[in-house]
KOLKOL-691448 format. One line per field, with one value per atom (N, C-alpha, C): x, y, z; atom name. Coordinates in steps of 0.02 Angstrom, whole numbers, padded with zeros to 5 digits. Layout:
BEGIN
xx c(X|...)
yy c(Y|...)
zz c(Z|...)
site c(CA|...)
//
This chain:
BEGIN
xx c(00042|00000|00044|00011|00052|00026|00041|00023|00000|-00053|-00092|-00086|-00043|-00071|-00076|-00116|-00123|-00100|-00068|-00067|-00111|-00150|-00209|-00195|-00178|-00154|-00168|-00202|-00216|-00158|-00186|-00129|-00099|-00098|-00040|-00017|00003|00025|00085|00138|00167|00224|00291|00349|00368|00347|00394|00353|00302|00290|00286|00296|00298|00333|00371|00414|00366|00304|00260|00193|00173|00117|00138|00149|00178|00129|00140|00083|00046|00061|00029|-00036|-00031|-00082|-00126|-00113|-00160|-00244|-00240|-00340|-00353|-00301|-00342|-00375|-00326|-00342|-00403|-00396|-00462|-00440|-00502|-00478|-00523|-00472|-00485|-00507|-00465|-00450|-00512|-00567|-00620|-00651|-00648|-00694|-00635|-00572|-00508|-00519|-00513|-00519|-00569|-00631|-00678|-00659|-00634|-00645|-00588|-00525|-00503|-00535|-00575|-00616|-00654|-00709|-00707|-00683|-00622|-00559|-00564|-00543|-00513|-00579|-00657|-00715|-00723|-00703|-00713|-00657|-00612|-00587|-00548|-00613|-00620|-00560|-00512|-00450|-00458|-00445|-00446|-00350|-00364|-00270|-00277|-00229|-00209|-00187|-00234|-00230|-00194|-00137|-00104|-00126|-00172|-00208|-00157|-00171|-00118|-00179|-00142|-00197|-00232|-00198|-00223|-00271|-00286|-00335|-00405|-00382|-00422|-00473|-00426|-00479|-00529|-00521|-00552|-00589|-00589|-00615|-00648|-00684|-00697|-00726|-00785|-00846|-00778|-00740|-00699|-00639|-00641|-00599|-00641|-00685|-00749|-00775|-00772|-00782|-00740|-00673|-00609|-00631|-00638|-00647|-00693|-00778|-00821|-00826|-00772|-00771|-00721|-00710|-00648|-00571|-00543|-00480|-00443|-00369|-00352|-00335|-00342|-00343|-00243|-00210|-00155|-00148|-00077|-00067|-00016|-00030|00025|00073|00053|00084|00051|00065|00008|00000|00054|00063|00129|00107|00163|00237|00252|00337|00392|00436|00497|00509|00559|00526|00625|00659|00729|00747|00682|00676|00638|00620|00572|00624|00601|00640|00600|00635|00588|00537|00578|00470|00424|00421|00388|00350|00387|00366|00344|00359|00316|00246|00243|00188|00137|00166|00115|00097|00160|00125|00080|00085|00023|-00046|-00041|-00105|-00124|-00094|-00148|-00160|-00116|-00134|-00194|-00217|-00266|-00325|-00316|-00361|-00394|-00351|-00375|-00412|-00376|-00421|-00499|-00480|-00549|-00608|-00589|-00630|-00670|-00610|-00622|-00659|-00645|-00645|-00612|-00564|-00512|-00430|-00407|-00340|-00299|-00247|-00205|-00137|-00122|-00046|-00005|-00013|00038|00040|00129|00147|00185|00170|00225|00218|00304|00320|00295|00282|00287|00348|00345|00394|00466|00431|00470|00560|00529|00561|00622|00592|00656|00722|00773|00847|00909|00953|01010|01021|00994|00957|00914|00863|00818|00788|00838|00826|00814|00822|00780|00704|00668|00619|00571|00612|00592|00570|00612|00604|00536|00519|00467|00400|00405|00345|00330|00381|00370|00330|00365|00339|00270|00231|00188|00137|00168|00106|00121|00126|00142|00175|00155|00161|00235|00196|00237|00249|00300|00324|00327|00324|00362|00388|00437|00451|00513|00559|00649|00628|00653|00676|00756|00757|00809|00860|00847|00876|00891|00934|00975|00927|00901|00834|00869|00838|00892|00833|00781|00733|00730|00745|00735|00824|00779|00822|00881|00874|00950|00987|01024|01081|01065|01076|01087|01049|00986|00958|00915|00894|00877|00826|00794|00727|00668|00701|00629|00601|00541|00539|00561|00577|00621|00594|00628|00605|00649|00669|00706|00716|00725|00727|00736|00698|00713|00768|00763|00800|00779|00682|00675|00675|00680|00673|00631|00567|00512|00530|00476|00506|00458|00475|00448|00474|00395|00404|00421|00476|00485|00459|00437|00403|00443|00471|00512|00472|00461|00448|00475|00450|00490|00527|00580|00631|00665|00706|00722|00801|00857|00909|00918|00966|00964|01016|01089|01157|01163|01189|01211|01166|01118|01080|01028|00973|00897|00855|00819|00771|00706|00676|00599|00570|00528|00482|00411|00367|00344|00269|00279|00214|00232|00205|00210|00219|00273|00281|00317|00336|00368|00352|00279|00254|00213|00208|00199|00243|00281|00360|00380|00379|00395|00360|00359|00304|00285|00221|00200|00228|00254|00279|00347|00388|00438|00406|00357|00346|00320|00276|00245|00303|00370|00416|00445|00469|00500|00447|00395|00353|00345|00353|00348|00416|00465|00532|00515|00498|00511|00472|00402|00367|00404|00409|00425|00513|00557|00628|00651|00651|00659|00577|00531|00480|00458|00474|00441|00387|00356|00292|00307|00298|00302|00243|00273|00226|00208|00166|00121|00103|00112|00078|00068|-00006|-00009|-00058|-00065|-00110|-00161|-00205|-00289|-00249|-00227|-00228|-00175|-00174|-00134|-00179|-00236|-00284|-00339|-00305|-00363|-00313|-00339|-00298|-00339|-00395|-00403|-00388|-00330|-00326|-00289|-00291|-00260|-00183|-00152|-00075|-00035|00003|00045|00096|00115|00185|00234|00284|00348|00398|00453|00495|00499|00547|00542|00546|00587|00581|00527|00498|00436|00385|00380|00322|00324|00365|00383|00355|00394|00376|00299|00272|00198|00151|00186|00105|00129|00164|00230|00140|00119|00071|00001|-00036|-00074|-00113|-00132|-00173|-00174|-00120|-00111|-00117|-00119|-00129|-00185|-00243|-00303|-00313|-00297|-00287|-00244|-00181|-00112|-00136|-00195|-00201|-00242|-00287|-00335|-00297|-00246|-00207|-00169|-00134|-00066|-00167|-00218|-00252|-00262|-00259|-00299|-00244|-00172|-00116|-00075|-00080|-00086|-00128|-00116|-00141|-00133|-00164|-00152|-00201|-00154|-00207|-00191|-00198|-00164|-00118|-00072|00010|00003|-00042|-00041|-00055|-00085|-00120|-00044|-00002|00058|00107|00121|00175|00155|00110|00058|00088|00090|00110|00184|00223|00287|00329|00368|00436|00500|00499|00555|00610|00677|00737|00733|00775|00784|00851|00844|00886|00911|00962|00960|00960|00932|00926|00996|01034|01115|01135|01132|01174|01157|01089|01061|01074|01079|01074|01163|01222|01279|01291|01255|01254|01237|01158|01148|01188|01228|01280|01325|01353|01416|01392|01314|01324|01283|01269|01232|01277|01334|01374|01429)
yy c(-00060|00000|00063|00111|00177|00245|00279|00352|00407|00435|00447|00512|00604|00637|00695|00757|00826|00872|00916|01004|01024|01067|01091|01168|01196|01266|01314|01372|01403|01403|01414|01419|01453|01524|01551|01581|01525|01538|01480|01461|01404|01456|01408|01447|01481|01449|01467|01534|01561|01631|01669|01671|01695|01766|01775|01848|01888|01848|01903|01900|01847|01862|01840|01923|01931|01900|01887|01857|01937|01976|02031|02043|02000|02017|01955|01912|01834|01859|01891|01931|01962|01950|01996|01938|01877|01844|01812|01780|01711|01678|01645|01587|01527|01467|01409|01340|01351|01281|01253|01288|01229|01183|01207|01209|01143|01144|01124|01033|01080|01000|00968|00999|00951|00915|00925|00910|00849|00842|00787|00740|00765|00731|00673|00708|00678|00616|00642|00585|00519|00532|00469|00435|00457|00422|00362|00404|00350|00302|00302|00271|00220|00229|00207|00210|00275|00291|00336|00316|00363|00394|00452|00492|00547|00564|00636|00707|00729|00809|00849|00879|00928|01008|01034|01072|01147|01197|01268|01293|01315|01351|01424|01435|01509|01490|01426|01407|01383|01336|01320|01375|01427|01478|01512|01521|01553|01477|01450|01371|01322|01340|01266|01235|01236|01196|01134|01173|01117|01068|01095|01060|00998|01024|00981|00907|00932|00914|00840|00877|00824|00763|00768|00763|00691|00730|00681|00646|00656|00587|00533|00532|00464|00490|00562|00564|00594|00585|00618|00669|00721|00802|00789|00815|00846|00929|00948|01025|01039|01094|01098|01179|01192|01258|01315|01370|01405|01459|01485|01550|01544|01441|01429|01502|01490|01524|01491|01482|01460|01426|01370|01381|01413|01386|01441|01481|01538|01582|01645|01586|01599|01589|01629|01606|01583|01545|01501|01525|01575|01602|01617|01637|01652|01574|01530|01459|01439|01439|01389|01426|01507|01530|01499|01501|01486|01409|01362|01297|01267|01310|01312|01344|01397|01420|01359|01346|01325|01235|01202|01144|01164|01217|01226|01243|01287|01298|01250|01199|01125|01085|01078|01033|01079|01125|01152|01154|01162|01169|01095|01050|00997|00930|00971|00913|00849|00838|00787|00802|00760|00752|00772|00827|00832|00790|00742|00719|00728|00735|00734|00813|00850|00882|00897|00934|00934|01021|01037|01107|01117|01194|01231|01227|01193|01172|01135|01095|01019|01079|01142|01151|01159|01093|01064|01036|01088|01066|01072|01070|01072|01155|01191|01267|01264|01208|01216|01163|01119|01049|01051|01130|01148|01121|01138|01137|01086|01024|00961|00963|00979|01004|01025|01085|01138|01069|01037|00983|00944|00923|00864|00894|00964|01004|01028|01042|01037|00980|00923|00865|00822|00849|00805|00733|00679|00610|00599|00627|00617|00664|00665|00719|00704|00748|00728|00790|00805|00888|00874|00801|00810|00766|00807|00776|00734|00690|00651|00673|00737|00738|00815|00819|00913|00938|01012|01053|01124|01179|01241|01263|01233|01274|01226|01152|01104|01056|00993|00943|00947|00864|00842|00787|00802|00763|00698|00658|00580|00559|00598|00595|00532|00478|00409|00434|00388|00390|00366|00302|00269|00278|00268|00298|00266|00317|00321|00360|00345|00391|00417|00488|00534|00557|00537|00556|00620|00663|00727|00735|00802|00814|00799|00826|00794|00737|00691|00607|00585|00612|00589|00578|00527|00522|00543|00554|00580|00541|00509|00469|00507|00492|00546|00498|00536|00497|00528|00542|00575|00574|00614|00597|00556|00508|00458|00482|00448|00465|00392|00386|00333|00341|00298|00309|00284|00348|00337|00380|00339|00372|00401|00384|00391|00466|00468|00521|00494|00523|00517|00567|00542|00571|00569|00621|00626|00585|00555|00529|00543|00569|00564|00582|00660|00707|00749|00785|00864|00871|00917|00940|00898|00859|00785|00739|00748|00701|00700|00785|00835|00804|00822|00814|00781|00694|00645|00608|00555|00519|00491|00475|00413|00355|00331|00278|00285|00322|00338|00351|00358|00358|00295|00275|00210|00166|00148|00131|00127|00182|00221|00197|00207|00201|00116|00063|00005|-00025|00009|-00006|-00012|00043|00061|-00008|-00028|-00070|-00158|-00160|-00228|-00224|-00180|-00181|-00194|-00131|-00133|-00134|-00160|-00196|-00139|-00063|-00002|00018|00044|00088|00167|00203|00256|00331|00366|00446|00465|00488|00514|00587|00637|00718|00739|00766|00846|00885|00923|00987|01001|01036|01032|01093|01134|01194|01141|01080|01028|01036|01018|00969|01029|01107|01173|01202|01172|01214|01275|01286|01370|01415|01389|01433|01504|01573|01637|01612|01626|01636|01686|01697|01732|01763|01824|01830|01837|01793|01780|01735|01715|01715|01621|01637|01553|01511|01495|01449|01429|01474|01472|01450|01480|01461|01383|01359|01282|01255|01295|01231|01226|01268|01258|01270|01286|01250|01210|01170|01108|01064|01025|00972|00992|01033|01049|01012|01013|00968|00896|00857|00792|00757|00796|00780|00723|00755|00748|00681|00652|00574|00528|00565|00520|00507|00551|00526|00474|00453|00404|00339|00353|00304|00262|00327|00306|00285|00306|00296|00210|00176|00114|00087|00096|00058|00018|00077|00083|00050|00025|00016|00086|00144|00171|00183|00208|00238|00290|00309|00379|00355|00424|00414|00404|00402|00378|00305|00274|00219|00183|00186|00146|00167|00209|00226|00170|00169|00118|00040|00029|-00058|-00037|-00021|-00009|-00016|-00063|-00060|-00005|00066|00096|00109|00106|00119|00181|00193|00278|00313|00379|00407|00452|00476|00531|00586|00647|00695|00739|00735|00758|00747|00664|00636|00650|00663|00682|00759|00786|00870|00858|00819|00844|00796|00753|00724|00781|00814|00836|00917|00927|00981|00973|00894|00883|00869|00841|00824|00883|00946|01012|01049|01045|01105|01107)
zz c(00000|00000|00000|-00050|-00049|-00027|00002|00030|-00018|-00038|-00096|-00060|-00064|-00022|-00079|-00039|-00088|-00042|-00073|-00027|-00052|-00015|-00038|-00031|-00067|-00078|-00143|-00145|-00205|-00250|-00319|-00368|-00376|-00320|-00334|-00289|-00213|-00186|-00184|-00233|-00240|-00242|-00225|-00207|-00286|-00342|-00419|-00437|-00415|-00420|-00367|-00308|-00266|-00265|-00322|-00337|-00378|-00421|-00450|-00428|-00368|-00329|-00240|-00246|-00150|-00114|-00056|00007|00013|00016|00019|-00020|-00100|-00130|-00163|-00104|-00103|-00109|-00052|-00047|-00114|-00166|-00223|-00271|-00245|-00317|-00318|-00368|-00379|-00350|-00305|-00263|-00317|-00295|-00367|-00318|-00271|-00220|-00198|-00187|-00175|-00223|-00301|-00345|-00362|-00367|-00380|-00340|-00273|-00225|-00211|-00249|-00241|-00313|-00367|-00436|-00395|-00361|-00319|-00284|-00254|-00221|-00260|-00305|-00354|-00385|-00399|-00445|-00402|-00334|-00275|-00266|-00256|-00244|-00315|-00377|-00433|-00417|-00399|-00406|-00309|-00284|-00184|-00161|-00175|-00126|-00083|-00019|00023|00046|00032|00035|00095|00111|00139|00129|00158|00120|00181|00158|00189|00175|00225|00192|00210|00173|00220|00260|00323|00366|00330|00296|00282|00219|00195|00166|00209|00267|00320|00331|00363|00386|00346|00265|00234|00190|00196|00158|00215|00278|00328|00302|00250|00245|00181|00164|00109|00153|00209|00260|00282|00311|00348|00274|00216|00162|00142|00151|00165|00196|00264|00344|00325|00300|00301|00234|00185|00139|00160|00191|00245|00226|00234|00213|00280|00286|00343|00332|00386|00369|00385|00366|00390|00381|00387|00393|00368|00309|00257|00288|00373|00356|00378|00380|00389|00322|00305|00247|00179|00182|00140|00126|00163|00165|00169|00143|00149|00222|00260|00317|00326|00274|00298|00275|00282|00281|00327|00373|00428|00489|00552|00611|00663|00688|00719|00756|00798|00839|00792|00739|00650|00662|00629|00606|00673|00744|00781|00799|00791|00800|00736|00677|00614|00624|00642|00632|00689|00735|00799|00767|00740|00721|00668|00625|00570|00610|00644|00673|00694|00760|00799|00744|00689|00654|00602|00561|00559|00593|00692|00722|00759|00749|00757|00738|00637|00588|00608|00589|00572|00652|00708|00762|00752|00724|00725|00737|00776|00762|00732|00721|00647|00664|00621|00678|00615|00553|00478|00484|00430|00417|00379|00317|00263|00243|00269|00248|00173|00174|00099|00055|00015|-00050|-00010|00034|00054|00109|00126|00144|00193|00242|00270|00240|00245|00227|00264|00258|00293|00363|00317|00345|00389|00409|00418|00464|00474|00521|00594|00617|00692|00693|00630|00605|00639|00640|00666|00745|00758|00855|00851|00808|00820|00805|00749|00713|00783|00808|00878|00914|00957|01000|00992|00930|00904|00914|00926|00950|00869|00801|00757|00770|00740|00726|00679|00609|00577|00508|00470|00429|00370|00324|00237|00218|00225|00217|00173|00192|00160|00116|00057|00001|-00004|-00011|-00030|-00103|-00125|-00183|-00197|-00238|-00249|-00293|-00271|-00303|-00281|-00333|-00281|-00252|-00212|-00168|-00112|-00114|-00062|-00054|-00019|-00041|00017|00047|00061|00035|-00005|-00050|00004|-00006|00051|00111|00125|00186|00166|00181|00181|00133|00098|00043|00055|00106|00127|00201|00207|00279|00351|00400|00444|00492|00583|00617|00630|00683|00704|00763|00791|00882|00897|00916|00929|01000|01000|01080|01108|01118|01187|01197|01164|01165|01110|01095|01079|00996|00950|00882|00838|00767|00724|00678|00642|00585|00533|00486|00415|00346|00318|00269|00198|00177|00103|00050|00026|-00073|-00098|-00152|-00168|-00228|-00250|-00282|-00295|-00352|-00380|-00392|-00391|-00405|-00488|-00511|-00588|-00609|-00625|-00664|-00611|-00540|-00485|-00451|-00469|-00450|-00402|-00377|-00335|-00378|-00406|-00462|-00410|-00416|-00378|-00443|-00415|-00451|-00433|-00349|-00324|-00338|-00403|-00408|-00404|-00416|-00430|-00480|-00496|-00576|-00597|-00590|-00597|-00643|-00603|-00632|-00697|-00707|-00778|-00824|-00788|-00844|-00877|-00824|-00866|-00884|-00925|-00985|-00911|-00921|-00888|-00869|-00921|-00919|-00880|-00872|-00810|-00756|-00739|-00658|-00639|-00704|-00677|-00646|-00691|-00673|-00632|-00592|-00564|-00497|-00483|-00436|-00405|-00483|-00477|-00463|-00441|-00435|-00373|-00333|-00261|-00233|-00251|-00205|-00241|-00278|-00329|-00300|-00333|-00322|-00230|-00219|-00152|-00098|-00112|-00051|-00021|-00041|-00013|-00021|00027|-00009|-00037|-00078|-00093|-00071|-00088|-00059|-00134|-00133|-00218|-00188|-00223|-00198|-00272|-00252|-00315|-00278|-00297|-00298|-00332|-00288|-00328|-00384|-00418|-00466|-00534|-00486|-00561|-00619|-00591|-00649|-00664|-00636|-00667|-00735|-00792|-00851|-00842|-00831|-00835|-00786|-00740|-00706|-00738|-00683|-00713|-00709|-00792|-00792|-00767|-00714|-00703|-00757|-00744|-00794|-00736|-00770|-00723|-00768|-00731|-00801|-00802|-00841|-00884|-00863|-00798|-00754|-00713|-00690|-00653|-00692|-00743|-00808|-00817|-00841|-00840|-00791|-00704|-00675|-00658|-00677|-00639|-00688|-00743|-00798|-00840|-00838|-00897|-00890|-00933|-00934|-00902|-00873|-00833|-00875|-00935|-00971|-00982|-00939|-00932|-00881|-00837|-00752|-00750|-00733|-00715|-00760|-00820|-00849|-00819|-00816|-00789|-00725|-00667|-00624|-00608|-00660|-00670|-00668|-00725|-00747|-00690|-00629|-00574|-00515|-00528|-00456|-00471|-00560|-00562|-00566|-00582|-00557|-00531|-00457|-00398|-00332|-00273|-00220|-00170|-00137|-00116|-00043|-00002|00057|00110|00154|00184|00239|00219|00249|00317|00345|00410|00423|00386|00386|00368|00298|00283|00332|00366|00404|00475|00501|00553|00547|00469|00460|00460|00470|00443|00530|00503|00565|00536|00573|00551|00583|00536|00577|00596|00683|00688|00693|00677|00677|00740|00756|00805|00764|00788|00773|00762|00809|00813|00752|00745|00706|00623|00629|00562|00536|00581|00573|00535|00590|00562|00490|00475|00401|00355|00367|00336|00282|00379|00356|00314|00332|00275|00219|00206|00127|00083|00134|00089|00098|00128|00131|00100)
site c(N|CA|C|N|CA|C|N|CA|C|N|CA|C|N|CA|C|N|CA|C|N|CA|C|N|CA|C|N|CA|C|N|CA|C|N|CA|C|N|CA|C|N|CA|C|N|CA|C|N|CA|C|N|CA|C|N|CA|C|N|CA|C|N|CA|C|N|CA|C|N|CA|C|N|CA|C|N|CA|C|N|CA|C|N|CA|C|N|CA|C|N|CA|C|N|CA|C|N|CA|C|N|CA|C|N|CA|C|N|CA|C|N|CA|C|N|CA|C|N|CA|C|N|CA|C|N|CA|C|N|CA|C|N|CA|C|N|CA|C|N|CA|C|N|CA|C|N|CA|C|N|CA|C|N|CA|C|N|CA|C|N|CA|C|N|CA|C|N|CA|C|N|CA|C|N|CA|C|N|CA|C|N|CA|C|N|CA|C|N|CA|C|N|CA|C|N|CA|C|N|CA|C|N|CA|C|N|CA|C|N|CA|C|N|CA|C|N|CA|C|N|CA|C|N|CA|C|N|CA|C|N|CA|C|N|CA|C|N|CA|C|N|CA|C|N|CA|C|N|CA|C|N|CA|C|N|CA|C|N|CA|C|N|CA|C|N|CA|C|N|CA|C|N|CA|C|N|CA|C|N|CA|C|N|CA|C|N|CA|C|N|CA|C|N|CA|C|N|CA|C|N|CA|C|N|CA|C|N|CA|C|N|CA|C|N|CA|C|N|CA|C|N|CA|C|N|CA|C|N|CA|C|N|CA|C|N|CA|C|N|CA|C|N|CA|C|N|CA|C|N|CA|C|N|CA|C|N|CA|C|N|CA|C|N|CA|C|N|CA|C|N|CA|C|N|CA|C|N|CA|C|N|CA|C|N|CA|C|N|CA|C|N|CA|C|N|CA|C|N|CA|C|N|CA|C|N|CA|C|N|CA|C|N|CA|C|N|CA|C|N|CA|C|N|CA|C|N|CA|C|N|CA|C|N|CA|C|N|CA|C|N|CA|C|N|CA|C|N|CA|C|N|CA|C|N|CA|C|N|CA|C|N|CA|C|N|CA|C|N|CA|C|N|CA|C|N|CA|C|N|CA|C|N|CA|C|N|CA|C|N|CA|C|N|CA|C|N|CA|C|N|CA|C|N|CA|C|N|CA|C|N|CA|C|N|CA|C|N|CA|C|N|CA|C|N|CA|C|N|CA|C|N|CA|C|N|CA|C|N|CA|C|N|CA|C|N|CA|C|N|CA|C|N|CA|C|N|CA|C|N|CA|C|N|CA|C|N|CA|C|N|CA|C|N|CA|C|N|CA|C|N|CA|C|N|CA|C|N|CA|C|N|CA|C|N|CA|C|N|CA|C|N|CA|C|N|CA|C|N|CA|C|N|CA|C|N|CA|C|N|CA|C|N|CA|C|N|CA|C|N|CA|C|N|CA|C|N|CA|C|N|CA|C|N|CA|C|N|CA|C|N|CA|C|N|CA|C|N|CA|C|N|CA|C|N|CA|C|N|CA|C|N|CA|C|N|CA|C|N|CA|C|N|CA|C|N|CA|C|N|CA|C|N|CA|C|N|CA|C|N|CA|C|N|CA|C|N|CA|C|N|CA|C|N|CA|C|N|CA|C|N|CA|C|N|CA|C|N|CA|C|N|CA|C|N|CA|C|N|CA|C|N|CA|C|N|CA|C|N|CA|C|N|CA|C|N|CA|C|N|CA|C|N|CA|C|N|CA|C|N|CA|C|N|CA|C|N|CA|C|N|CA|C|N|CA|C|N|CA|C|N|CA|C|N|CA|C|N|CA|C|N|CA|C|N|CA|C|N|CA|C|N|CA|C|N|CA|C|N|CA|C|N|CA|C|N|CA|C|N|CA|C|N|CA|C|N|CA|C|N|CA|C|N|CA|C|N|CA|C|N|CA|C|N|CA|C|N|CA|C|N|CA|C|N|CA|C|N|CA|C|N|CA|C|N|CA|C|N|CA|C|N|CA|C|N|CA|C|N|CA|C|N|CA|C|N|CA|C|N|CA|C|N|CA|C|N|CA|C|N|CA|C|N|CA|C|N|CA|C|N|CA|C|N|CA|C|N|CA|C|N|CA|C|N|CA|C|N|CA|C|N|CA|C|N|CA|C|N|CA|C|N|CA|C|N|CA|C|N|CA|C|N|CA|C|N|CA|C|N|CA|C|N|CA|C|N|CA|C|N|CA|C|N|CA|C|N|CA|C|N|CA|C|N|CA|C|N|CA|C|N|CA|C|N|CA|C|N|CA|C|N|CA|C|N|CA|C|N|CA|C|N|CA|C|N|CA|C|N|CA|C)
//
């Protein structure tokens, strides 16, 4: 069984335009995300998967009835965050005030549990591995924030791929769950979703995905976003890189996901992390890995 999850975040509050639509001028735009995640919702009922939605708080508060929505079709709520920001770029009284608010504002909306957490654009890295302390301290279970692979916005070069726990300071542990990623010409290729999964043919992820559970006996993490599968959403102008990464295929999504949901065995990252015996890490010991192999 594999971990089926979504960030549930407007379309244009994603880190690759963030230089031509400031947080400052979010209240102006079109909001897409309900109309978006129900058209998700949707997708997973045809096809009886139940996944996890990492929702951002600052969607929560202005979206409950689409939270609650989540909630009562059998999916687990998680928490993507509160104002998707960088998180090393944030200091920590910043980030533990935000990831308190939007937890509390999730389990409020929703009257359930939030115990999953996955930073804005996977941004736990070598910068940023306090981060973890703050997720525990928080009451969080478990995480998907580190990428296993070199990105110039995320990513730790060598940090394990498959999932693992982490012993914080104070003792207590935190399951890490990674994006999946595939080794290929001595590299770690995401394979997991996102724009990724735009990018490359189908037939490389299917692959790539059927390696992890068939090759090495893993289960894998799957993510996209409800503004994947909106080709009409409003285009930003911003420059060429950004353009790519967030409208490359928008018109292929919403099939390829039909294709990876009948595939596939999937169910929520809490549920596969539950069957799973994981090795742990110390936290020390991980932070000074992480320094030597990002620095």
């Amino acid at each position: 069984m594999n971990a089926f999850t979504v960030d549930v975040e407007e379309h244009f509050q994603v880190a690759a335009l963030k230089d031509a639509v400031e947080i400052r001028a979010w209240s102006g735009q079109e909001s897409r995300v309900e109309r978006n995640t129900n058209k998700l919702l949707e997708i997973l009922a045809q096809h009886n998967v139940h996944g996890t939605f990492f929702v951002l708080g600052w969607v929560g508060e202005r979206n409950p009835n689409l939270v609650r929505s989540i909630v009562s079709a059998g999916h687990e709520l998680a928490c993507h965050g509160q104002s998707h920001q960088l998180i090393y770029e944030q200091d920590v009284s910043v980030f533990r005030e935000e990831t308190l608010r939007a937890k509390k504002t999730l389990e409020d909306v929703a009257s359930v549990s939030v115990m999953g957490y996955r930073a804005a654009s996977y941004s736990i890295t070598a910068n940023s591995i306090w981060a973890l302390d703050v997720i525990g301290e928080a009451g969080f279970k478990y995480d998907s924030s580190i990428v296993p692979a070199r990105h110039d916005l995320y990513g730790i070069v060598g940090a394990p791929v498959f999932p693992y726990k982490i012993r914080l300071r104070d003792g207590n542990e935190l399951c890490e769950f990674p994006p999946s990623t595939i080794r290929l010409m001595g590299l770690q290729v995401p394979i997991g979703g996102g724009g990724y999964f735009r990018a490359f043919p189908y037939w490389f992820t299917r692959w790539g995905l059927t390696s992890v559970n068939k090759k090495y006996g893993q289960p894998f993490s799957f993510y996209t976003h409800p503004w994947e599968i909106d080709t009409a959403q409003p285009r930003v102008n911003t420059n060429w890189k950004s353009r790519i990464r967030h409208y490359i295929n928008l018109d292929k999504c919403e099939s390829r996901l039909h294709r990876l949901l009948a595939d596939f065995e999937f169910s929520t990252m809490r549920s596969v992390l539950d069957g799973l015996e994981l090795p742990i890490l110390e936290l020390a010991e991980y932070a000074k890995m992480s320094r030597s192999i990002s620095g």
